[in-house]
C-alpha positions as CSV (number, residue, x, y, z in Angstrom):
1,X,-19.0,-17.2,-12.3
2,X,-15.7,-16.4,-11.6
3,X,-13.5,-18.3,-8.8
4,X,-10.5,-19.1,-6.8
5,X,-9.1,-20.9,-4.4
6,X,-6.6,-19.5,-1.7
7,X,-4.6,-22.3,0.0
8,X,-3.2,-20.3,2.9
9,X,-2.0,-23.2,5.5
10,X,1.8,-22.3,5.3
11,X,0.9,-18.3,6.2
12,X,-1.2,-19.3,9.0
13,X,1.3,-21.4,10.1
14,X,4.1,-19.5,9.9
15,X,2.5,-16.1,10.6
16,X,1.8,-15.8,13.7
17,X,-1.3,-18.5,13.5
18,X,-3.0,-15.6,11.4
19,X,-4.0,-14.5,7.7
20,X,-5.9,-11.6,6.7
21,X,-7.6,-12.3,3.3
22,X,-9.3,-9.0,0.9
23,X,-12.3,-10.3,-0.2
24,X,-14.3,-7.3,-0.7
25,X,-15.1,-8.3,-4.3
26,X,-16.0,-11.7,-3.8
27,X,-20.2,-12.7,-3.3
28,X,-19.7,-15.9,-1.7
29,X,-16.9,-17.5,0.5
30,X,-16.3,-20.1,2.1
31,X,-13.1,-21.7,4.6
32,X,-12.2,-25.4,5.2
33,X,-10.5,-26.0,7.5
34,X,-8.5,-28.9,8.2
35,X,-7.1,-30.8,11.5
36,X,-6.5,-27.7,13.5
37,X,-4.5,-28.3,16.9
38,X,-5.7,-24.6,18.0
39,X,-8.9,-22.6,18.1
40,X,-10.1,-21.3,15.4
41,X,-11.2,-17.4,15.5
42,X,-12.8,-16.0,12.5
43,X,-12.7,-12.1,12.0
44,X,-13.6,-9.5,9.7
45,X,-12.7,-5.5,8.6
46,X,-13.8,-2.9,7.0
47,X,-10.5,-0.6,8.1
48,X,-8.0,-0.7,5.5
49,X,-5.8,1.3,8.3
50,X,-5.4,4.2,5.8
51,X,-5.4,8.1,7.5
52,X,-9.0,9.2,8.1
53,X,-10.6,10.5,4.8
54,X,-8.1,8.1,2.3
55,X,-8.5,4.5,1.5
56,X,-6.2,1.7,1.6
57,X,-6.7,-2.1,-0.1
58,X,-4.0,-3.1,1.8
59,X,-5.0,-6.3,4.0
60,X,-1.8,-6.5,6.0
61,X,-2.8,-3.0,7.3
62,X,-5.9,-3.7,7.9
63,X,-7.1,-3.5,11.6
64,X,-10.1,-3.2,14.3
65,X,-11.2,-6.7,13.2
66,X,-14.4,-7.7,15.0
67,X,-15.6,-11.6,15.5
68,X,-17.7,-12.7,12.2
69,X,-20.1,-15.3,12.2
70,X,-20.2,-18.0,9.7
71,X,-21.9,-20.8,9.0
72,X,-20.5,-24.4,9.4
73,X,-21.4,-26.1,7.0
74,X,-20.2,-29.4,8.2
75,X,-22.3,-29.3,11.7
76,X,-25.3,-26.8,10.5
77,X,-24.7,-24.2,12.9
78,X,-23.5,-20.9,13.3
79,X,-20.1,-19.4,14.9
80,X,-17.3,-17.1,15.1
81,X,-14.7,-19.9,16.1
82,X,-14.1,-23.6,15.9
83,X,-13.1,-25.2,18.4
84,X,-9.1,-27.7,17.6
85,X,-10.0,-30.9,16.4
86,X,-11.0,-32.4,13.0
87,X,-11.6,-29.0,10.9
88,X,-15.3,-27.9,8.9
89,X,-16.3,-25.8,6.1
90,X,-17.5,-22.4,7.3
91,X,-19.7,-20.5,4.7
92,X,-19.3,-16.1,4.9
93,X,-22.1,-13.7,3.7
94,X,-20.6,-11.3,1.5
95,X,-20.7,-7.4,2.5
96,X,-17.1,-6.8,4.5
97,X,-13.7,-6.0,2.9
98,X,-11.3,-8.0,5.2
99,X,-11.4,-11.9,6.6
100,X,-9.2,-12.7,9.4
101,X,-8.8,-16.3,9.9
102,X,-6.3,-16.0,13.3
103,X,-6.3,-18.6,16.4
104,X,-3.8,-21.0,18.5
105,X,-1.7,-24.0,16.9
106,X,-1.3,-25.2,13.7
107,X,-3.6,-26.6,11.0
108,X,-2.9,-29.5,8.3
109,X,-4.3,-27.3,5.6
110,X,-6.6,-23.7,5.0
111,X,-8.4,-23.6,1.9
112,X,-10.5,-20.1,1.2
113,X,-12.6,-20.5,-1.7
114,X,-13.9,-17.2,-3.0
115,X,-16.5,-17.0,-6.1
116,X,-18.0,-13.8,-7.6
117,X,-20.7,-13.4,-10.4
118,X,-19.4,-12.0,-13.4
């Protein structure tokens, strides 16, 4: 099994409160979140934004996100955002090209772990 681990917490937080994450090749992911002061929205793409008939594998062009359930893993339910306050591990099923993690404030820390079977 191959995997890695993204820290994104200083794009989030200087981005725009968002970061779009290709993990099209990846079979299992999974987000912790830490101490957010925001709302959390979790998204996710196919659209590459590429002209019709070409392809693109370019996240930061990616677009027409749509909300993406997950499971949190720290309160055993399901949900597309996560509500400011303490943070959680949300799980992802594998079968999209694009995450979007996106929402209000800041966070103390992002960590996307994505694994794939080699």
């Amino acid at each position: 099994m191959v995997s890695q681990v993204f820290d994104v917490t200083t794009q989030f937080n200087n981005n725009s409160d968002s970061v779009i994450l290709d993990i099209g090749s990846y079979n299992y992911v999974t987000a912790q979140i830490v101490t957010n002061s925001g709302t959390i929205n979790f998204l996710a793409s196919n659209d590459g934004g590429a002209v019709q008939g070409a392809s693109s594998d370019e996240p930061n062009s990616a677009l027409n996100f749509v909300a993406f359930l997950g499971t949190n893993l720290t309160a055993g339910t399901t949900a597309t955002t996560l509500a400011s306050g303490s943070g959680a591990i949300f799980s992802f099923p594998s079968g999209v090209k694009y995450l979007k993690i996106s929402g209000s404030g800041t966070v103390s820390k992002i960590l996307v772990h994505a694994s794939k079977i080699s």
